[in-house]
C-alpha positions in Angstrom: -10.2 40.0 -1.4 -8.7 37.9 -4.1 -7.1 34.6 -3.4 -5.1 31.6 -5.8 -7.8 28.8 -6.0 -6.0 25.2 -5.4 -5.3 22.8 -7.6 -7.3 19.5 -7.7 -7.0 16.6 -10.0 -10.7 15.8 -9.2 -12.6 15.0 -12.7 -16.0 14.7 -14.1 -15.7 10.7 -12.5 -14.1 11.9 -9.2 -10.6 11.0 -8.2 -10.3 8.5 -10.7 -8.7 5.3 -9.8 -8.6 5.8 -5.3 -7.5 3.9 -3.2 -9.6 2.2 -0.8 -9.1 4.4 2.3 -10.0 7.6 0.2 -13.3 5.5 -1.1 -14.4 5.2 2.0 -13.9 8.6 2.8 -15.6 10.1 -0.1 -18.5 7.4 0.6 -19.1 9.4 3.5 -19.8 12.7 1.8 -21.8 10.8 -0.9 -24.2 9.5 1.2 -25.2 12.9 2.3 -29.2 13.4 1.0 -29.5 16.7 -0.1 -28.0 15.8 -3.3 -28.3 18.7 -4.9 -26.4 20.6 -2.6 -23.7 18.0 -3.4 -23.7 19.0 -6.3 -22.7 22.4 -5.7 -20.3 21.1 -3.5 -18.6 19.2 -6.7 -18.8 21.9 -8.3 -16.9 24.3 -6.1 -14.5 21.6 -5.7 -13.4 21.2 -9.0 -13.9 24.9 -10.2 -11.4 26.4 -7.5 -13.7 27.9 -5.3 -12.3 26.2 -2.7 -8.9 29.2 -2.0 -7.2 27.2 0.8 -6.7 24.2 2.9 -4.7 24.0 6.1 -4.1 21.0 8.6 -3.0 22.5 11.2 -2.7 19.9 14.3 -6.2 18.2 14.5 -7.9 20.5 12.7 -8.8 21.6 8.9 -9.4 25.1 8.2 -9.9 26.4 4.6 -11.6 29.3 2.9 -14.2 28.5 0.0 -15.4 31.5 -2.0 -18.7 31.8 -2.0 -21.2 34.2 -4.5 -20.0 37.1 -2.0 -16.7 39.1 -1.9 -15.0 37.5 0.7 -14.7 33.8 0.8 -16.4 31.5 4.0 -14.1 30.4 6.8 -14.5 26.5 7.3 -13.0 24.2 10.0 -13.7 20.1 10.0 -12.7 18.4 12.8 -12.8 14.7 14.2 -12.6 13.3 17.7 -9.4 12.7 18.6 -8.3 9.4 20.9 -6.9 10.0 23.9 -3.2 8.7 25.5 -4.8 5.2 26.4 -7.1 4.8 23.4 -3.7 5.4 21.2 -2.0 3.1 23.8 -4.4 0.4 22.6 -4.0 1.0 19.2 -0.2 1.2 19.3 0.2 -2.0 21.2 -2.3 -3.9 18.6 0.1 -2.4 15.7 3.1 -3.3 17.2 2.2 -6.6 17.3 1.5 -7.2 13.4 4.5 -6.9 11.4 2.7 -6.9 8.4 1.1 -3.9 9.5 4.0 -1.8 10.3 5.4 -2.4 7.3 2.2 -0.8 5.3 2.5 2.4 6.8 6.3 2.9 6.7 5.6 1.8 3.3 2.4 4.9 3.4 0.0 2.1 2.4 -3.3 1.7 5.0 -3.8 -1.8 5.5 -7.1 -2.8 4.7 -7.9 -4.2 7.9 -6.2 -1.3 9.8 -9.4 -0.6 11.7 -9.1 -4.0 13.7 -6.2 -2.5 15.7 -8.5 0.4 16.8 -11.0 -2.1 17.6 -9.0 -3.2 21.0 -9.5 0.5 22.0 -13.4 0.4 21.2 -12.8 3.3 19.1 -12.7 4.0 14.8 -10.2 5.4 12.7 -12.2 6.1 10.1 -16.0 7.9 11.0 -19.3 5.6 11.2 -21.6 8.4 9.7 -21.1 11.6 8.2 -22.2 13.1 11.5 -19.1 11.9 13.4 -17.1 14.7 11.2 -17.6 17.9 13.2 -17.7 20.9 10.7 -18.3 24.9 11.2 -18.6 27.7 8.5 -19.0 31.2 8.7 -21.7 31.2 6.0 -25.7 32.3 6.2 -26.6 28.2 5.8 -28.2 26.9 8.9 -28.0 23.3 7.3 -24.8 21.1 8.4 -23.0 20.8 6.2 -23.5 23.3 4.1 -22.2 23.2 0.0 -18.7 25.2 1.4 -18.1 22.3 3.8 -19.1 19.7 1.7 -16.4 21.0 -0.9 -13.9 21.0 1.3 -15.1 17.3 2.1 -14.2 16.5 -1.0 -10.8 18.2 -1.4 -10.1 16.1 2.0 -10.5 12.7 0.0 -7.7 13.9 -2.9 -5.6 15.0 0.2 -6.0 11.3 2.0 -4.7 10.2 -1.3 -1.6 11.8 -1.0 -0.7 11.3 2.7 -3.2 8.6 4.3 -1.5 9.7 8.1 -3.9 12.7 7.9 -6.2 10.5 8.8 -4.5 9.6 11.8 -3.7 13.2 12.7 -7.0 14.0 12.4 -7.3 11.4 15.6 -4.5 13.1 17.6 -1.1 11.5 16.4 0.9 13.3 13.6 2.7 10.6 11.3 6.5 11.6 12.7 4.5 10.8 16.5 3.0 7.4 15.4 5.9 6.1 12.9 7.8 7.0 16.5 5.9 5.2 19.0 5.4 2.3 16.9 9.4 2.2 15.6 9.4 2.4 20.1 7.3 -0.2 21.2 8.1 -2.4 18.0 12.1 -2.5 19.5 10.8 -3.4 23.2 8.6 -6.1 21.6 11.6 -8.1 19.6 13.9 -7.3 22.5 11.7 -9.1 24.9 11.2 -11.6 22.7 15.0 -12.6 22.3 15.3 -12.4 25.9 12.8 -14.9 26.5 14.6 -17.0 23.6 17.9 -16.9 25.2 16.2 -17.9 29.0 14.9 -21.1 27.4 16.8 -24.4 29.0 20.2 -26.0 27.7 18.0 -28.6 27.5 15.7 -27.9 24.9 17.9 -27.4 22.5 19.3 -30.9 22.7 15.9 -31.7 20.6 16.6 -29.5 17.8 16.4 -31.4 14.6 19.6 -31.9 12.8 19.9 -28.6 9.9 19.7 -30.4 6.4 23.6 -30.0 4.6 21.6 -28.1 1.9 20.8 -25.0 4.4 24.5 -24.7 5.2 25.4 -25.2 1.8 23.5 -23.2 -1.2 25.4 -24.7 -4.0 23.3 -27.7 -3.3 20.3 -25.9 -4.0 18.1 -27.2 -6.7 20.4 -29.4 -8.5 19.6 -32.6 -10.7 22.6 -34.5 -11.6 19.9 -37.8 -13.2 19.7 -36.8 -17.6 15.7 -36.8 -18.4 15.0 -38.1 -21.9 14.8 -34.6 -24.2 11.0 -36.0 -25.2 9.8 -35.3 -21.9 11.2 -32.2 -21.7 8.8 -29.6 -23.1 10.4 -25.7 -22.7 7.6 -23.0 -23.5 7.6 -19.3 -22.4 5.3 -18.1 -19.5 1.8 -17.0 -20.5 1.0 -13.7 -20.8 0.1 -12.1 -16.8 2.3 -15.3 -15.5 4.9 -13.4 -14.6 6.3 -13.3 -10.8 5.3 -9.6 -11.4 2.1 -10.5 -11.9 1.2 -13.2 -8.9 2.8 -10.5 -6.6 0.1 -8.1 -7.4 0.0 -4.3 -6.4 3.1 -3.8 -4.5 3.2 -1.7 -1.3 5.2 1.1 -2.4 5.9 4.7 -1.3 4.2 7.3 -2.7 5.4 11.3 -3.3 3.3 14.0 -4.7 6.6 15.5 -5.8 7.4 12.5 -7.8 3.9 11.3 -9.3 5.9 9.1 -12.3 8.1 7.2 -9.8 6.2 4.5 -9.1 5.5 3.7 -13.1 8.8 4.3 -14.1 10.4 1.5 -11.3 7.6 -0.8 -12.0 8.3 -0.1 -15.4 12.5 -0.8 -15.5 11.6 -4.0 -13.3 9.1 -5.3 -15.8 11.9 -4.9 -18.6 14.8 -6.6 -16.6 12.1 -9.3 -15.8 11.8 -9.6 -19.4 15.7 -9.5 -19.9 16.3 -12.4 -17.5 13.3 -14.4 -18.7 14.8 -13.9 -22.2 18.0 -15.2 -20.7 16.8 -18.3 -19.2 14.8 -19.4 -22.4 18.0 -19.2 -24.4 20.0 -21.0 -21.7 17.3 -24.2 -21.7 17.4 -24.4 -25.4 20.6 -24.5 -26.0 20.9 -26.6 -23.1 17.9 -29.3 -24.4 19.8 -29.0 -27.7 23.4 -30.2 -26.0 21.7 -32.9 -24.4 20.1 -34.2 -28.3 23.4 -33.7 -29.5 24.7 -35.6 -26.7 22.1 -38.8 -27.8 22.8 -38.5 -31.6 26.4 -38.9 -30.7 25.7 -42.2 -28.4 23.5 -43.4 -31.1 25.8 -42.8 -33.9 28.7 -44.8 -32.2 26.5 -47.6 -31.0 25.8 -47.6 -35.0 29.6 -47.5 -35.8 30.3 -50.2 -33.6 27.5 -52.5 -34.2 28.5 -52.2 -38.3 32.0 -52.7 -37.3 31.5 -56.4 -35.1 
């Protein structure tokens, strides 16, 4: 039986640069002490041996070719949550903005498994144990080097799509993205309810609304002249950009378009550059108006002192 092995981008060094959720995954496997059966397992991994991986609902199954003519048939499972476990975790999700907008985003948040703490339960496994793994191979040992492979092809796969993670726990990503969009809109909608029951009276304590919030062309203006000596204009540092103190930004990721990302960060880097550019040019020849300007005075207060 022949098969097409899959690709992988794994390397000598792993997956390169992961992100943190697929480092904790492949710590799992890592820690694993028959090391030199990890080692097969890499190599497997990386040298195609490993024909096919399918999720299919809460399950993995995948096919590793192993030294005899038809490959092994693997399956990796996790426990899944049940309806009020996920109800706990939906409900602690909902509540954090920030957190809803990592996943839409497909970004874990880092502290993700503090929602599935109010359920008593983990998204990711505690020990390598937790994962439950079958193989049609001789090997009585669990897991065996075909398992272990696939392990590892898991990891480049959370890479891609980090809600496999949560299928693996019983929610596809349309199912959570849904309940969450669900319980997110009840959430806000009882919340401007209980906005609009509050008293006529309250709102006769509102502070008065500063003329510069209805008004933006008041906005950071200075109509007082500052002496051109104090004035000191100098180009950002290099890394001082707004760019820069933003950090890694939350973007989406596509397997289809693996250059997006670079190429956005990339045009937006360049029309920061642009701007900044700008508004150098713009305070120069501005500072130099404003020396102009005190020649001028000082040249007339000259004229007219010679002339009296």
């Amino acid at each position: 039986m022949t098969s097409t092995p899959i690709t992988t981008q794994l390397g000598n060094e792993g997956l390169g640069q992961q992100a943190w959720w697929v480092a904790q995954w492949m710590e799992l496997i890592n820690s694993y002490r028959f090391k030199k059966r990890l080692e097969r397992a890499w190599e497997y991994a990386r040298s195609g041996n490993v024909t096919s991986i399918r999720f299919e609902g809460r399950r993995v199954h995948a096919r590793v070719q192993g030294s005899g003519d038809d490959p092994y048939k693997v399956k990796l499972w996790l426990d899944v949550l049940n309806d009020d476990d996920w109800g706990y975790v939906l409900e602690a999700l909902s509540q954090n903005a920030r957190w809803s907008a990592q996943l839409l985003a497909g970004v874990m948040p880092e502290d993700i498994e503090r929602a599935f703490a109010a359920s008593g339960k983990r998204l990711f496994p505690f020990k390598l144990q937790e994962v439950r793994s079958e193989c049609t191979c001789p090997d009585k040992t669990n897991p065996c080097k075909h398992v272990s492979a696939v392990f590892y092809l898991m990891g480049e796969r959370f890479s891609e799509d980090p809600f496999v993670l949560f299928q693996l726990r019983g929610r596809s990503r349309a199912q959570l993205l849904a309940d969450l969009a669900k319980r997110r809109q009840t959430m806000l909608a009882r919340q401007a309810r209980g906005k609009g029951s509050r008293p006529a009276a309250g709102l006769a304590t509102a502070q008065p609304v500063h003329p510069a919030i209805r008004d933006p062309s008041r906005w950071w203006r200075y109509e007082a002249p500052l002496p051109p000596d104090l004035v000191v204009i100098t180009p950002a540092m290099e890394g001082e950009t707004g760019l820069d103190a933003a950090g890694r930004l939350p973007l989406a990721e596509s397997p289809r378009f693996p250059e997006a990302n670079g190429l956005f960060l990339e045009h937006l880097l360049t029309y920061s550059r642009e701007r900044s550019n700008e508004a150098m040019a713009r305070a120069m020849d501005s500072g130099n108006e404003e020396k102009e300007k005190e020649k001028e005075k000082e040249a007339a207060g000259s004229a007219a002192g010679t002339g009296s």
